[in-house]
N, CA and C atoms as a LAMMPS dump frame, in Angstrom:
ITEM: TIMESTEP
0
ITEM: NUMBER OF ATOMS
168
ITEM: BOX BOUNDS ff ff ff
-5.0000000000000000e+02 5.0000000000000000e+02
-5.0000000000000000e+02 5.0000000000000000e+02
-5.0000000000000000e+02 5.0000000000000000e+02
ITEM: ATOMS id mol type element x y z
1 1 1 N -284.08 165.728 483.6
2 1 2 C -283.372 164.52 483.932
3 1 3 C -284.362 163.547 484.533
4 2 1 N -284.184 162.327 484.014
5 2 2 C -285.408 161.529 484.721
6 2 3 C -284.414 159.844 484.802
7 3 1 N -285.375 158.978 485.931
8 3 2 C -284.551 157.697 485.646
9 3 3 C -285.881 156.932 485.778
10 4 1 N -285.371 156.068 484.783
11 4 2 C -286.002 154.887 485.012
12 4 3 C -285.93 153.471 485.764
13 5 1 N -286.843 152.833 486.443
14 5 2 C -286.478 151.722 486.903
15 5 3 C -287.514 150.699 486.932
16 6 1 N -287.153 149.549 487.345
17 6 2 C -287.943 148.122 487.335
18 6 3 C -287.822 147.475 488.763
19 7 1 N -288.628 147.004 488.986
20 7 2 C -288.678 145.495 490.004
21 7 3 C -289.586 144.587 489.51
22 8 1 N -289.329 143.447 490.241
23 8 2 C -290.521 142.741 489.659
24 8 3 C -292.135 143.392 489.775
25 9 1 N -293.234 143.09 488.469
26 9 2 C -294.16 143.852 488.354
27 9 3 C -294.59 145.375 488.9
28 10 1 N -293.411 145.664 488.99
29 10 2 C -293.249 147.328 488.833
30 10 3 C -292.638 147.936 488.025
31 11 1 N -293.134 149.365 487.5
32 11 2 C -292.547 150.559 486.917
33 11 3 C -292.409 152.308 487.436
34 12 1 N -291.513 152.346 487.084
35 12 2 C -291.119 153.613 487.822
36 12 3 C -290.357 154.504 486.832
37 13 1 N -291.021 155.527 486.812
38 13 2 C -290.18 157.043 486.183
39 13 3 C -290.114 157.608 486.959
40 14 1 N -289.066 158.445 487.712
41 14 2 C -289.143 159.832 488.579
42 14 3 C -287.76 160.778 487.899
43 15 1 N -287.826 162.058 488.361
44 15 2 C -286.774 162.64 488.342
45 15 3 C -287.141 164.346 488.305
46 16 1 N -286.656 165.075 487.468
47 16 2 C -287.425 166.708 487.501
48 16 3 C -287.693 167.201 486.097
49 17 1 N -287.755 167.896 485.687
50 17 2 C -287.513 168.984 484.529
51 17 3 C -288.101 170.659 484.576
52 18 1 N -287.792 171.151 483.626
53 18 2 C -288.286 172.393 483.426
54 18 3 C -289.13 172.249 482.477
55 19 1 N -290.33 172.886 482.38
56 19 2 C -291.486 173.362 481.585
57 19 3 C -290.903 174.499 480.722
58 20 1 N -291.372 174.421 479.792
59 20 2 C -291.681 175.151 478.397
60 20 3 C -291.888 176.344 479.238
61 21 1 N -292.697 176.935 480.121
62 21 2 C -293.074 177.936 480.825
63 21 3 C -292.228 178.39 481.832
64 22 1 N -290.767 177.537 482.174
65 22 2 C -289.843 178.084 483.029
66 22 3 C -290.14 177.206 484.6
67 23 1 N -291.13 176.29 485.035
68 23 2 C -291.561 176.042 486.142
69 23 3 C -290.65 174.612 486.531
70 24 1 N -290.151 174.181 487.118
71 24 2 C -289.32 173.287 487.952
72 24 3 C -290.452 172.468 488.61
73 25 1 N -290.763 170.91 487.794
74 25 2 C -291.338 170.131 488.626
75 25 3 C -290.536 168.988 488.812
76 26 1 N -290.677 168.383 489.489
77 26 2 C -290.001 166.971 490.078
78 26 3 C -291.697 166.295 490.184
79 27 1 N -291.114 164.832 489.76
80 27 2 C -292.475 163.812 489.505
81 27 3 C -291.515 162.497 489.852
82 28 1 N -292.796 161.793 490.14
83 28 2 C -292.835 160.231 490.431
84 28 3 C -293.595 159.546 489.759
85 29 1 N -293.554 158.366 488.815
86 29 2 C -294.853 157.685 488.834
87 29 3 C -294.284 156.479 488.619
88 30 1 N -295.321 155.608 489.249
89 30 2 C -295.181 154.278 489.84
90 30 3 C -296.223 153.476 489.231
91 31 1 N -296.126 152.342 488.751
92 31 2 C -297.048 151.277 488.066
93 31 3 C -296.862 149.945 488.794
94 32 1 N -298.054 149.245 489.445
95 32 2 C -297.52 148.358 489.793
96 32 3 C -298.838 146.877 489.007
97 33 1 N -297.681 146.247 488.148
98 33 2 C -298.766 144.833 487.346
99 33 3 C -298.09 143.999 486.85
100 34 1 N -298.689 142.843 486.347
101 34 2 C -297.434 142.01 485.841
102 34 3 C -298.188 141.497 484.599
103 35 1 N -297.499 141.498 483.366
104 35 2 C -296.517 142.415 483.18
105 35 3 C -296.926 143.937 482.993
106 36 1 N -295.623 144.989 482.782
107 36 2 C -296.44 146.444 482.625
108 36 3 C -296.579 146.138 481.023
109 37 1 N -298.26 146.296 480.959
110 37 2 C -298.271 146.365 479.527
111 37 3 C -296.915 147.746 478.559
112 38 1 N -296.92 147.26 477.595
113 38 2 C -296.096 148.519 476.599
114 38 3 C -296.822 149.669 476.664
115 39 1 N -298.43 149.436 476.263
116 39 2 C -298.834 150.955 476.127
117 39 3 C -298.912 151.773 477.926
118 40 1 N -298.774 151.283 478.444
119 40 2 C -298.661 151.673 480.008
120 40 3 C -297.25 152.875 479.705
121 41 1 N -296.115 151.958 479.522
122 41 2 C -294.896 152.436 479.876
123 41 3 C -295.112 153.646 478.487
124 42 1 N -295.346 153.455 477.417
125 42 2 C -295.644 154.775 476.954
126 42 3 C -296.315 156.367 477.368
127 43 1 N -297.627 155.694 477.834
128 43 2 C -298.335 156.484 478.677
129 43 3 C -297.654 157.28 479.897
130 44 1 N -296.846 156.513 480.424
131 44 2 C -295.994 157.628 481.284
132 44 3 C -294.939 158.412 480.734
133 45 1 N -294.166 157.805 479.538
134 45 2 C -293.676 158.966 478.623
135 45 3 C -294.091 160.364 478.187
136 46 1 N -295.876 159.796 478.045
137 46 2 C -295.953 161.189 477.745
138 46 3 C -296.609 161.824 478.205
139 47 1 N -297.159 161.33 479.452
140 47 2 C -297.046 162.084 480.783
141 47 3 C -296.143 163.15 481.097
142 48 1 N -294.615 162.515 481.417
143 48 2 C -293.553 163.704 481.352
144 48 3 C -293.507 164.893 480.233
145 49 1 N -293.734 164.196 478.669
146 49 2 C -293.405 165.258 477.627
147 49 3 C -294.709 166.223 477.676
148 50 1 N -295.857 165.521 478.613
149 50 2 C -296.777 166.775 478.266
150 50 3 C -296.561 167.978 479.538
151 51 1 N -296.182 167.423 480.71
152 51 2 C -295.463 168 481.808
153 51 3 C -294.501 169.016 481.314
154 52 1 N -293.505 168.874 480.337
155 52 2 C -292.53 169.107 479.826
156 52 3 C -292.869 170.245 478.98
157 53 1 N -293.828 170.106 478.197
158 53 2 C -294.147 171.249 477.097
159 53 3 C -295.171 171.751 477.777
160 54 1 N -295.642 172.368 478.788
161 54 2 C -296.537 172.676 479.912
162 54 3 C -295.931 174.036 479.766
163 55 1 N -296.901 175.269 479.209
164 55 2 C -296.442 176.658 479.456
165 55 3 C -297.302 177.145 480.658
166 56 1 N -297.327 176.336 481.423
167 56 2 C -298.428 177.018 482.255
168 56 3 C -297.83 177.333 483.776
């Protein structure tokens, strides 16, 4: 489960998940620019999905 949010020249993903490997992390990440470029806000996508498929 994760949420997303905005303020001005900020970005924010936080929330938790489970790993591929069974492990329970909770994350934050925070961007702060104006504007957030696109490939930024991708980059933290797959941040989480690599978090996510993490058997470790």
């Amino acid at each position: 489960r994760a949420k997303t949010g905005s303020v001005q020249q900020t970005r924010a993903l936080s929330g938790y998940l489970t790993t591929a490997g069974g492990r329970q992390v909770v994350f934050a990440l925070i961007v702060n620019s104006d504007p957030v470029p696109p490939a930024v806000i991708a980059a933290m996508d797959n941040v989480v999905s690599t978090m996510a498929a993490s058997r470790g």
